[in-house]
C-alpha positions, 0 to 999 in steps of 0.5 A: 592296797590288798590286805591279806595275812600269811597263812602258809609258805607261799599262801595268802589269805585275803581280808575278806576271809580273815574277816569271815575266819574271825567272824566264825571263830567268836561264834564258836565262842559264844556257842561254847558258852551257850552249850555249857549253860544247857551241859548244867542239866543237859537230859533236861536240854535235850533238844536245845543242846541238839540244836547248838552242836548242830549249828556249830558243826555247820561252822566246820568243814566236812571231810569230802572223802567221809561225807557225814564226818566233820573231824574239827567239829568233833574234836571241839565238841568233845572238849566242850561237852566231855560226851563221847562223838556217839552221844554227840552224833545222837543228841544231833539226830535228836534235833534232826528228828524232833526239832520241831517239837522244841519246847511244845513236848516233853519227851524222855531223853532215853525215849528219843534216843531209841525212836532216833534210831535208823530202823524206827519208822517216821511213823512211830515218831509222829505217834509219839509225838502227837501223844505227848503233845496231846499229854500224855507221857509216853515211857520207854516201854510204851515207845517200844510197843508203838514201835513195834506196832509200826515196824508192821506193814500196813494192810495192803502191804500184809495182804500182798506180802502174804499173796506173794509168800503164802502164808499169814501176816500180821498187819498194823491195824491188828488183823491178819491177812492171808493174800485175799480181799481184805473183807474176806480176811477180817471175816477170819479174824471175826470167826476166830475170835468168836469160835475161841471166845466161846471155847474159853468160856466153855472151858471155864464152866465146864471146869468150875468146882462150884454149883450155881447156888454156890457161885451166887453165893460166892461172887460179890454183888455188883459182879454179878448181872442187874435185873436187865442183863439177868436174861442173859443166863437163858439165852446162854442156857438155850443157846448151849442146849442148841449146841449140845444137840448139834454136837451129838447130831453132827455127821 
């Protein structure tokens, strides 16, 4: 004889799902359990508690007109957590991205729930990752930077972009591209830098209040030059006597 319960006017369920119905229900149970052990200090059981509430909402089924949404699951989880379905929803996202890090890193919580975000490249993740698996401790504003840094298209990608838009890009690895041969564009990044450097440091002597004497006097001694380093001031001094002749001479 088949064995089955009422489960609605003119509705039957067989034994098979009252077993299986019966089998889901003593695992929520016992998850419920295991995600009020992590709540106790649930910024320290980030992703522990990530994985649980993921596990437990595969048990519920998924809204087919909403996919992504499991009404049941909400619900319960809210009543075992007391956190919002936002937070919920996010320390899900936490596991999803960081799963594979369970108990290998320390990662601030604050600082996977912004790397979680949908606009932050896998890249930035895995930097942040490899980081702090390698010991060091990466911070909230630390994070933001890698981020930022990677938000940034690669050099190729800067290269075309400012081919097609005509105008300078600031690529990932620092430099910028201006829609030509990528030794070409570094090759003016290197002049920049250099003609800025020396009109810095022309701009700072040519300020200065003090005579050389009184600069000597006033810099303490491991500021300034060994004996080795010391030919650095003629080369400088012959250097800017070139310059100052060419500036005068120039057409």
């Amino acid at each position: 004889m088949k064995l089955s319960r009422s489960i609605g006017k003119g509705k039957q369920m067989s034994l098979h799902q009252i077993v299986e119905d019966t089998k889901i229900e003593t695992y929520r149970e016992a998850a419920a359990k295991r995600i009020k052990q992590l709540m106790h200090n649930w910024t320290a059981n980030t992703l522990a508690l990530g994985a649980e509430l993921n596990e437990a909402r595969s048990t519920f089924p998924e809204n087919l007109k909403r996919p992504g949404h499991w009404p049941g699951f909400t619900k319960w989880a809210k009543q075992i957590t007391g956190l919002s379905e936002q937070h919920i929803n996010s320390l899900i996202r936490i596991h999803e991205k960081f799963g594979r890090t369970r108990g290998s890193v320390q990662i601030a919580q604050r600082v996977m729930k912004m790397l979680v975000q949908k606009d932050v490249p896998e890249s930035a993740r895995i930097e942040v990752i490899s980081r702090t698996e390698r010991g060091e401790h990466i911070g909230t504003k630390e994070a933001k930077k890698i981020v930022k840094v990677h938000k940034l298209p690669t050099a190729k990608d800067a290269n075309l972009q400012a081919k097609d838009e005509g105008r300078p890009i600031l690529a990932r690895d620092g430099y910028i591209y201006f829609g030509t041969d990528p030794s070409r564009a570094k090759e003016g990044e290197d002049r920049r830098t250099m003609v800025y450097g020396v009109r810095k440091a022309l701009d700072t002597l040519g300020n200065i209040q003090l005579s050389g004497k009184q600069f000597l006097d006033y810099a303490m001694p491991h500021q300034l030059w060994d004996k080795d380093e010391a030919k650095i001031i003629k080369q400088a001094l012959r250097w800017l006597t070139q310059l100052s002749e060419a500036w005068d001479t120039r057409e």
